[in-house]
Structure formats: structure tokens, C-alpha cells
GUDREN-279270 format. One record per residue: x, y, z negated of N, C-alpha, C, O in turn; residue in one letter. Coordinates in steps of 0.2 Angstrom, whole numbers, plus 5000, padded with zeros to 4 digits. Each point is the difference from the previous one (the first is absolute). Layout:
XYZXYZXYZXYZA ...
This chain:
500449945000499650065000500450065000500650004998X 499150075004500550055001499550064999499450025002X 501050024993499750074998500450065005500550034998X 499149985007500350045007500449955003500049945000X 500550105001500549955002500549974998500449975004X 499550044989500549964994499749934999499449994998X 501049985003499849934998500449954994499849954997X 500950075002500349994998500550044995500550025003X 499449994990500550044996500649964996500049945000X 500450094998500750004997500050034993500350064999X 499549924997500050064993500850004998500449954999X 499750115001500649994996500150024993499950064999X 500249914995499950004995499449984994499550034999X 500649914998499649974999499650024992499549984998X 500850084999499650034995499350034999499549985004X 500350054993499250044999499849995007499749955002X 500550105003499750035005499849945002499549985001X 501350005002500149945006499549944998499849965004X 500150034990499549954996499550025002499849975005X 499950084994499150035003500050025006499450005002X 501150015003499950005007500149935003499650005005X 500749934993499949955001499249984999499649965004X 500250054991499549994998499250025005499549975000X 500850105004499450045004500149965006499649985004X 501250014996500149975009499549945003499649995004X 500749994989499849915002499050005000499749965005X 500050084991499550005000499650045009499450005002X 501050045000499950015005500449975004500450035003X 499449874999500749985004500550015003500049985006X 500450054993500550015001500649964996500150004994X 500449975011500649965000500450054994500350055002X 499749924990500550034997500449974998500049954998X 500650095001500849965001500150064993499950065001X 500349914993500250044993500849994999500249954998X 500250105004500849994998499950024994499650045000X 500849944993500250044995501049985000500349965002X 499850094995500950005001500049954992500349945000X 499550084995500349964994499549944999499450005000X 501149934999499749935000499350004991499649965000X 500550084996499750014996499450015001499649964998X 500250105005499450035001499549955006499449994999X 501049995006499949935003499649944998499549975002X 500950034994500149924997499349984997499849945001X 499750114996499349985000499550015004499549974999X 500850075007499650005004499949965005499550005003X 501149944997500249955004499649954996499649975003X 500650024990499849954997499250004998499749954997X 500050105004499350015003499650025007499450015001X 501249995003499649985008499850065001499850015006X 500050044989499850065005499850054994500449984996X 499250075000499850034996499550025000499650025004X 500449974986499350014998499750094999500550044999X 498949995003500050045001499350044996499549965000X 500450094997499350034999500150055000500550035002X 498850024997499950085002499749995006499749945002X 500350135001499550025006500149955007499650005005X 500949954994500149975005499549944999499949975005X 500050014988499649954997500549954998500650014999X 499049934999500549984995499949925002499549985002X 501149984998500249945002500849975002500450014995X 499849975011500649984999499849995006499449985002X 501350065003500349995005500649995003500550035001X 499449915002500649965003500350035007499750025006X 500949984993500550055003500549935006500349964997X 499850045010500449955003500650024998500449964997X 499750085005500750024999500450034995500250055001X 500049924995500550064995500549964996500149954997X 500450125006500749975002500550044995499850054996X 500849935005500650065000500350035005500350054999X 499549905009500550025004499550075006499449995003X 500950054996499650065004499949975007499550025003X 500949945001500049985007499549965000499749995005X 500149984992499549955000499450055001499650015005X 500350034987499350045000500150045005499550035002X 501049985002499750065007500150005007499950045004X 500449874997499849995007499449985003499749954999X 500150125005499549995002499450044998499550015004X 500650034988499550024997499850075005500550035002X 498949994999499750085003500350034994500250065002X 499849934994500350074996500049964993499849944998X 500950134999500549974996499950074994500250055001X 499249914993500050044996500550024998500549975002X 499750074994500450004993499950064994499850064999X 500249874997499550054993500449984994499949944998X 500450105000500450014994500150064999499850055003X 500549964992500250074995500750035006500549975003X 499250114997500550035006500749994999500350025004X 500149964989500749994997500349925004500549974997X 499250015007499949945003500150025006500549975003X 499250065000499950015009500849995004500149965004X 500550084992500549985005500349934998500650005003X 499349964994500049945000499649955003500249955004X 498950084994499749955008500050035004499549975004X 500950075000499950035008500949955000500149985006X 500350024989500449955004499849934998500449965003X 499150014993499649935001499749985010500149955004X 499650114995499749995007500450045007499750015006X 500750004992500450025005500149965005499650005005X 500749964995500449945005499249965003500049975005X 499450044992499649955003499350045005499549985002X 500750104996499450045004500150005006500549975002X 499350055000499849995008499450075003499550004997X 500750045008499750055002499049975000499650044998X 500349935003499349985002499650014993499550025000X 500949964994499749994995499950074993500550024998X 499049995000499950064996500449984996500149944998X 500350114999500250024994499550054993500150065000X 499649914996499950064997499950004993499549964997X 500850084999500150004993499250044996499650055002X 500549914992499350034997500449974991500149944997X 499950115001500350085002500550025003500649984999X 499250065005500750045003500550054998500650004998X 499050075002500550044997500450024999500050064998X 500649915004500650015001500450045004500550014999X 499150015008500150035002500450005007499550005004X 501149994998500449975006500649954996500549985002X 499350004991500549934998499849955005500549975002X 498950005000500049955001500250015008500649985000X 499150045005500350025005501050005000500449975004X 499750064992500750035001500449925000500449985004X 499350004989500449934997500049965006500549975002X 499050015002499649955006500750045003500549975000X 499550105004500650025006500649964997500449975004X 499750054990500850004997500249905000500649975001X 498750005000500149935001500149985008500049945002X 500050115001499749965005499850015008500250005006X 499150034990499450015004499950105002499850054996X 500449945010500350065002499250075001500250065000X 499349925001499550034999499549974998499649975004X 500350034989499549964995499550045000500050064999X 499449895002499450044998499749964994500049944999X 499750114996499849974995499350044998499950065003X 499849924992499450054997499849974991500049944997X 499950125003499649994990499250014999499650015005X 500349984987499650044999500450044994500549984998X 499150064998500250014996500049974993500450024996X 499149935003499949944995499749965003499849995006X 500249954987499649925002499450025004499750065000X 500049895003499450024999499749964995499549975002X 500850024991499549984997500250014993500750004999X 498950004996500550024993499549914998499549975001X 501450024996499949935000500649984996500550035002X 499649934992500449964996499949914997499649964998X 501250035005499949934997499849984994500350044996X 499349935002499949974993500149954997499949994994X 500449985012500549954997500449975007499950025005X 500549944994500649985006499649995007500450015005X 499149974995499649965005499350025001499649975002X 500450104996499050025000500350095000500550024998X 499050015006500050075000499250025000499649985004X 500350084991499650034999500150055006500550045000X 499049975004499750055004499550074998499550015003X 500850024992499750064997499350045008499450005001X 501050035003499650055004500249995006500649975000X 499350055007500249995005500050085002499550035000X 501250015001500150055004499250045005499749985005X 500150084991499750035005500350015008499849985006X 500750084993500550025004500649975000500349984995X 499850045011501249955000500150065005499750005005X 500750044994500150035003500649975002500449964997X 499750075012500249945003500550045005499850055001X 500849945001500450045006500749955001500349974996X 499850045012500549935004500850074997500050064998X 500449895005500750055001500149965006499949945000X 500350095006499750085000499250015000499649964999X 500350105002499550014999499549995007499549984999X 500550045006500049975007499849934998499649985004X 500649974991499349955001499649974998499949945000X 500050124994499650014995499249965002499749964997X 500050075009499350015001500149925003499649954999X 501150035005499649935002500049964995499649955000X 500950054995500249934995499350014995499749954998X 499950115001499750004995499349975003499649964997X 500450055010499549985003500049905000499549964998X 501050035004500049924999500150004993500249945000X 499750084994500249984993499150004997499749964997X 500250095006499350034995499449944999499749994994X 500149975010499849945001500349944992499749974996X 500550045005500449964994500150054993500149984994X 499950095007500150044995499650085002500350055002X 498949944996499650055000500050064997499550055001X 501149954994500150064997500550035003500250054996X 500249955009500550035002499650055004499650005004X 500850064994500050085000500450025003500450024996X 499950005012500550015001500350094998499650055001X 500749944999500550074999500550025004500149965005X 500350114996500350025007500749965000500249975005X 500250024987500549975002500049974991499650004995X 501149975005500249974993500250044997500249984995X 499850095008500350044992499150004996499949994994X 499550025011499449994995499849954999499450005000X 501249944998499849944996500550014994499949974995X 500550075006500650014993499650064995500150014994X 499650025010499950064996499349994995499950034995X 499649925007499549974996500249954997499549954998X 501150044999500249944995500050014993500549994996X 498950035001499650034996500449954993500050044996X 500249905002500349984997500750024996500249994994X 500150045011500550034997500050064995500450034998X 498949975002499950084998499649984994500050044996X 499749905003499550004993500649934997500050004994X 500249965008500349934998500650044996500050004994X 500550025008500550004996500050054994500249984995X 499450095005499950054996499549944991500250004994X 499349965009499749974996500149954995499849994995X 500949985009500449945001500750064993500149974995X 500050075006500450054997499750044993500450034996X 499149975005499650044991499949934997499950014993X 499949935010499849944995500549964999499949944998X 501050085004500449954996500049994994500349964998X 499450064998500149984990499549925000500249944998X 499250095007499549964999500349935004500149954998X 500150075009500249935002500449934994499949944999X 500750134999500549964998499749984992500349974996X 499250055002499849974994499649954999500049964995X 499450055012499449944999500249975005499549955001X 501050045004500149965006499350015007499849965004X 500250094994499350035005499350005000499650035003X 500349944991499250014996499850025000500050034995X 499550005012499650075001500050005005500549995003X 498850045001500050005006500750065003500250044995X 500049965010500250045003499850085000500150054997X 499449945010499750055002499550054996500050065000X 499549894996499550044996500650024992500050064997X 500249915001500250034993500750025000500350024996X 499949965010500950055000500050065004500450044999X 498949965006499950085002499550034996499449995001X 501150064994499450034996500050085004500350005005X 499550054993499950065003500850035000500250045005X 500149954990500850045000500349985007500350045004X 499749884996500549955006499550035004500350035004X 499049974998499850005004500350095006500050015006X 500350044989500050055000500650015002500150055003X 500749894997500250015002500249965010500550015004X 498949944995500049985006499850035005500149995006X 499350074992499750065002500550045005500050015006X 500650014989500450035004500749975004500450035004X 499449904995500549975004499550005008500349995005X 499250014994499749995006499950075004499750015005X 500550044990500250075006500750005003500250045004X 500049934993500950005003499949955003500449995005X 499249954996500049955006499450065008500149995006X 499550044992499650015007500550075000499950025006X 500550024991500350055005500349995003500050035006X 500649904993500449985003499649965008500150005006X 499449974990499749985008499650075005500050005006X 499850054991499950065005500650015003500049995006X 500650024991500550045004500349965007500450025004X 499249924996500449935004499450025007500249995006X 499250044991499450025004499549945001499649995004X 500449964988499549955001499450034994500250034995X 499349955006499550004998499749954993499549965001X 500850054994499849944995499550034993500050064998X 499449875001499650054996500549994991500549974999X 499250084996500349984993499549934996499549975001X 500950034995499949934999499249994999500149954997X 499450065003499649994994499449995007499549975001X 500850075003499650015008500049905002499649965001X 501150064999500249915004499949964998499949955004X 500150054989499649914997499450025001499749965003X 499850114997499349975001500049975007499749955001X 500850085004499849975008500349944998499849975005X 500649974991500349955003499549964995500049945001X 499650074996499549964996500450004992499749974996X 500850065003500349994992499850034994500249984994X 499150095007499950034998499150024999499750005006X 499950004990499550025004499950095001500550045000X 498949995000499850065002500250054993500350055000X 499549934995500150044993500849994999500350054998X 500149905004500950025000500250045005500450044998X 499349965009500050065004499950064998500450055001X 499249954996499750075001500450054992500050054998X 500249905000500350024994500650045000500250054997X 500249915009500650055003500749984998500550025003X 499549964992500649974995500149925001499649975002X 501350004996500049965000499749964992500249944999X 499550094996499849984997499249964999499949954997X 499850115007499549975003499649965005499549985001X 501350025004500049945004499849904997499749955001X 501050094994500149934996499549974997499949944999X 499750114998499649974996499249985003499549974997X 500550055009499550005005500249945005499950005006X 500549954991500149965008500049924995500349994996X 499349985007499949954998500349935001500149964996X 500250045013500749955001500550004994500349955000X 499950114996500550004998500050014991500450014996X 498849975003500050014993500149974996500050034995X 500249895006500249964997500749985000500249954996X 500250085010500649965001500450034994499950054997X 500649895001500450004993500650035002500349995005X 500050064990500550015001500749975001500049954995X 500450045008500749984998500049994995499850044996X 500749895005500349994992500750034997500249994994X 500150055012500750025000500150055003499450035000X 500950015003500250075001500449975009500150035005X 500049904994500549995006499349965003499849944999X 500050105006499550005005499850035006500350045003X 499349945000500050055008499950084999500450045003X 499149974991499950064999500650055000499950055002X 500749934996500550034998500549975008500450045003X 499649904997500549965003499950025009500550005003X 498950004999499750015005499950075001500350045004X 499149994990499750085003500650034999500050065002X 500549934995500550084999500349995007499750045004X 500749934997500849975005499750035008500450035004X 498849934996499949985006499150055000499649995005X 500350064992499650045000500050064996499550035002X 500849994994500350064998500550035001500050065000X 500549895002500650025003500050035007500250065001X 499549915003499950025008499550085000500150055004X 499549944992499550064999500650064999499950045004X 500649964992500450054996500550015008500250065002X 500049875000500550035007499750035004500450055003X 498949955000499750015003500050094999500250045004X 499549974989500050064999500550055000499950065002X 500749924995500750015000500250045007500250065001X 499649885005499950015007499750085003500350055004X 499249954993499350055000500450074995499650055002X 500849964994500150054994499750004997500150054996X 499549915001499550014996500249954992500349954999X 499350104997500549964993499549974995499450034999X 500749904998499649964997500249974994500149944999X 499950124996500349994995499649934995500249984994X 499450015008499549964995500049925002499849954997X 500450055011500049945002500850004997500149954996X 500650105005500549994999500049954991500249944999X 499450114997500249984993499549914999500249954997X 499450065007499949925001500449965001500249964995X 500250045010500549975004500549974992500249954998X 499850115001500950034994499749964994500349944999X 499250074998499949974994499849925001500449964998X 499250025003500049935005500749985000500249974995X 500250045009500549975000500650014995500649985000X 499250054996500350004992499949964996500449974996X 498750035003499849944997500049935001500049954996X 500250045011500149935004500650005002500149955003X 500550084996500649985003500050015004500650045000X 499249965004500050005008500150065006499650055000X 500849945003500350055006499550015005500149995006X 499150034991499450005005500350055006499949985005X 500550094995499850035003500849995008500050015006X 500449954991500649975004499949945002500449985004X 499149984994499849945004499550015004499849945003X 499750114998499350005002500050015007500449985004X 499150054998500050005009500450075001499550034999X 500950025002500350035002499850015007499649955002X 500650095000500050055009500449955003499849975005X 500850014992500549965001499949925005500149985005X 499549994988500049945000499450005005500049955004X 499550084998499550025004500150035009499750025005X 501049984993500250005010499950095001499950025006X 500150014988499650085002500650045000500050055003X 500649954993500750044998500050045008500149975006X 499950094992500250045004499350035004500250045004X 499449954996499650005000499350075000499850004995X 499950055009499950064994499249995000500249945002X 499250064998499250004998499950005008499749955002X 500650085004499949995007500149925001499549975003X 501050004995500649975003499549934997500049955004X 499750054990499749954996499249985004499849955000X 500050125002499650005001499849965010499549995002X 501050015000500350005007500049915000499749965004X 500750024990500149955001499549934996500149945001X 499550094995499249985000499649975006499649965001X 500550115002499250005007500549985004499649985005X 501050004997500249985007500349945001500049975005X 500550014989500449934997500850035003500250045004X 500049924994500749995003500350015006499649975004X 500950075001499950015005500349935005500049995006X 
């Protein structure tokens, strides 16, 4: 069976996402091939033949043909080659699947984000004029609950959606949409990085409740009782230093409390509230998820590096000063050790060095020469 003209997918990465996107495939016939890189996370999914599944996608167990370690296996052949992991991943699975893509076959990350890394990493392997495309999250908020079962919370309203280059954006979205009816396309990838609304409420949040973490091991919801009005006040102003920076780029992004209500995260009274407080306490996908048990997480490990960081070079780029994302960045990575702002996505590692808001912008809408 085939959804448009995809008949055949390749998930790459067998975690949350890649667990409820297997789970949607197979239900809409479709040949799915599940890579995971580590034999752990595997190993139950093998030794149960496929995964157990509940939430909006309904609840039972789904058996999976394929699922492997060896990426040539899950992508000979496949119409498109998912890939869905945490963006601190990407330039490792673009050299997973490097050696086995093949011009005919979609490449497309969800989440993307990243900007021209995945693109750039694919050139620097290889492949001398890569096309690829994002969105800017899962389409689905969804969590393992245990080795072999994934809860499917909410399925994405909107995905906002754009190819690199941008030239082909309108056909990839057109062949995807069928298979994924929330895709929203946009003019290029910088208006998938500049709606990555996570970097802006996860780490700030993830930052006011280390006592709590490191006390109760995360005993509390996340979202409702670690965003109180104070945090929420600080994520407030993180999300005016994330939309000037995307003005100056000349894209178009709503403030946060707009965009969960379009993506379904949010209802009308979080909307209308205005704040990232009232968002929080107005979204129902997100009211029970439990906090981390630790400090050393995506929130920090993923949103700083790979969505705060690029947001700040980006602005850097532009002149514009972002002392609230900076002091995020600086203290996070005080509390955590960790050298977020010298491992993260850089201009550098992103193919952009040298580069000026023309040159970025040139090299979005048109691809490599």
C-alpha cells in the first residue's frame, strides 16, 4: 500500500518519535524498516517483534518487519528516510546515512532546526548537492513508557515545513503532505529555526528548578508546577530576543503563546493570556509530563547547544544583543559543567563562517552552487 507516492519508509532512530512514527506507518501500510544505532534500545524491540503503543493513536501492539542496526538494510529501497532524534545527533545520522542515500529518496528530519548542519555535513561527506528538508518538531508529543511501548500524547496541529534549498520546498511538501497533513510549508529553513520555541521555555525552566530536580529526582510535573509566573516571565523575554532575531533575518514567526494555540499545545484561554505562563497552564498535552530526574538532559543538553546557541550566532550576525538568552547560556553551563556555548551549533560548524544576513539568506533559497 502507498500513501501518495511513498510506499516505503526508513525511520532513522528508534526512540519516542521514531517509535510513534513506526507505529502511524505501519497502520497506514506502509513497508517500515526501524534502524536504531544502540543494541539496548533495540533489544526490546526485537525481542518483541514490534511496539506496544497507546494515546491518540489508540492502544495495542504493533509489529514492526524490520528493525535493525544496519542503516543499509533499513534504506535500500525505502521512498523516504525519516530521521528523528534530538538535533545534537544530526551530524552523526547524516554520516549513518550518508554512504546509503541515493538522489531519488527523501531525506527529512523532524525535528530540524538546525539550520544548513545537516545539508553541509551530507556535502562535507560526499554528496555534492544535498537536498534535504525539516520540520520544525515531531509531529507528535509522545514518550516511551517503558523499553518497548510509547505513549502517543497529541498529534502536531501544524509542522511547519521547508526543503534546503528552498526551490523544493513546494514539491517535497507536496509528495509528504499525504502522509503528514499537518505540514505547513514556509519560505526557507531559517523559518524552521526561528520557531523552535523549546529553546526558549526548556532550558530557562530546566534552570530555576535545579534545587527541585536535584532534591526530589523530578517529582513534579514539569510544565504546570515548574512554570510558575516568575519562570514564566523569564521565558517571556527569551522569546523577544528569539522573534527580533528572526525579524532582522525578514521571517515571519508568531510569539510563543500564538503558536501552541495553532500547533494544538495550547487552548484559547493560554492564547489569549499572552504569557508563557499561561500558556503552560492552559495546555493540556503537557500537563502531566514529569519532570527530569537530573539536570543532564535534552532540556539543557539539546535546547541550549543546538537551540540557543544558534539563535545567539544568528543574532550576533544581525547586531543585535541578547543578554537573557546569553545569561541562560552562562549559567546553565555553570551549573552543568558543560562548554554549551563551544560545543553548540556555531556559524562555523553550520557551513555559514563568513557569511553576512545576504549571503545566509542566498544560500537557504538557492543551495550550493
Amino acid at each position: 500500500m502507498a500513501v501518495g507516492d511513498i510506499r516505503s519508509v526508513a525511520i532513522i532512530g528508534a526512540g519516542n518519535g521514531g517509535c510513534a512514527a513506526a507505529v502511524e506507518f505501519v497502520k497506514a501500510g506502509l513497508d517500515v524498516r526501524l534502524y536504531g544505532r544502540s543494541a539496548s534500545t533495540l533489544r526490546p524491540l526485537l525481542d518483541r517483534g514490534g511496539v506496544d503503543y497507546e494515546g491518540v493513536l489508540g492502544e495495542g501492539f504493533m509489529p514492526i518487519r524490520t528493525i535493525t542496526q544496519d542503516a543499509g538494510e533499513a534504506m535500500r529501497g525505502a521512498d523516504l528516510v525519516f530521521m528523528v532524534g534530538p538535533t545534537q545527533a544530526h551530524e552523526d545520522m547524516a554520516a549513518t546515512v550518508a554512504p546509503h542515500l541515493t538522489e531519488r529518496q527523501i531525506l527529512f528530519a523532524a525535528p530540524g532546526h538546525t539550520l544548513t548542519l545537516l545539508p553541509h555535513t551530507l556535502r562535507r561527506l560526499g554528496h555534492a548537492h544535498p537536498v534535504t528538508c525539516e520540520s520544525v518538531t515531531l509531529p507528535y508529543i509522545c514518550r516511551k513508557v517503558a523499553p518497548d511501548r510509547v505513549k502517543v500524547s497529541r498529534k502536531a496541529a501544524m509542522l511547519k515545513f521547508a526543503a534546503f534549498p528552498a526551490t523544493r520546498t513546494e514539491e517535497l511538501a507536496g509528495r509528504l503532505k499525504p502522509l503528514f497533513p499537518a505540514l505547513s510549508p514556509v519560505p526557507t529553513v531559517l523559518d524552521t529555526v526561528f520557531p523552535y520555541t523549546n529553546a526558549v521555555h526548556h532550558p530557562p525552566a530546566l534552570l530555576c528548578n535545579i534545587g527541585r530536580i536535584e532534591s526530589t529526582g523530578g517529582d513534579y510535573c514539569h510544565y504546570y508546577d515548574g512554570i510558575t509566573p516568575s519562570v514564566g516571565r523569564m521565558i517571556d523575554a527569551l522569546d523577544v530576543e528569539r522573534v527580533a532575531v528572526a525579524t532582522a533575518y525578514g521571517c515571519v514567526v508568531d510569539r510563543l503563546a500564538e503558536y501552541f494555540f495553532k500547533i494544538g499545545y495550547t487552548n484559547e484561554a493560554g492564547r489569549d493570556g499572552g504569557t508563557a505562563y499561561s500558556v503552560f497552564h492552559n495546555s493540556e498535552p503537557n500537563r502531566w509530563i514529569k519532570a527530569p530526574s537530573s539536570i543532564d538532559y535534552r532540556f539543557f543538553s539539546e535546547d541550549i547547544p543546538f537551540g540557543l546557541v544558534p539563535l545567539t550566532e544568528l543574532g550576533r550576525l544581525a547586531g543585535i544583543t541578547m543578554p537573557v538568552s546569553d545569561a541562560v547560556i552562562l549559567l546553565a553551563g555553570v551549573a552543568s559543567g558543560k562548554p554549551y556555548r563551544e560545543s553548540g551549533l556555531t556559524r562555523e560548524r553550520m557551513g555559514l563562517a563568513g557569511l553576512d544576513i545576504a549571503g545566509v539568506r542566498a544560500l537557504v533559497e538557492k543551495g550550493y552552487p
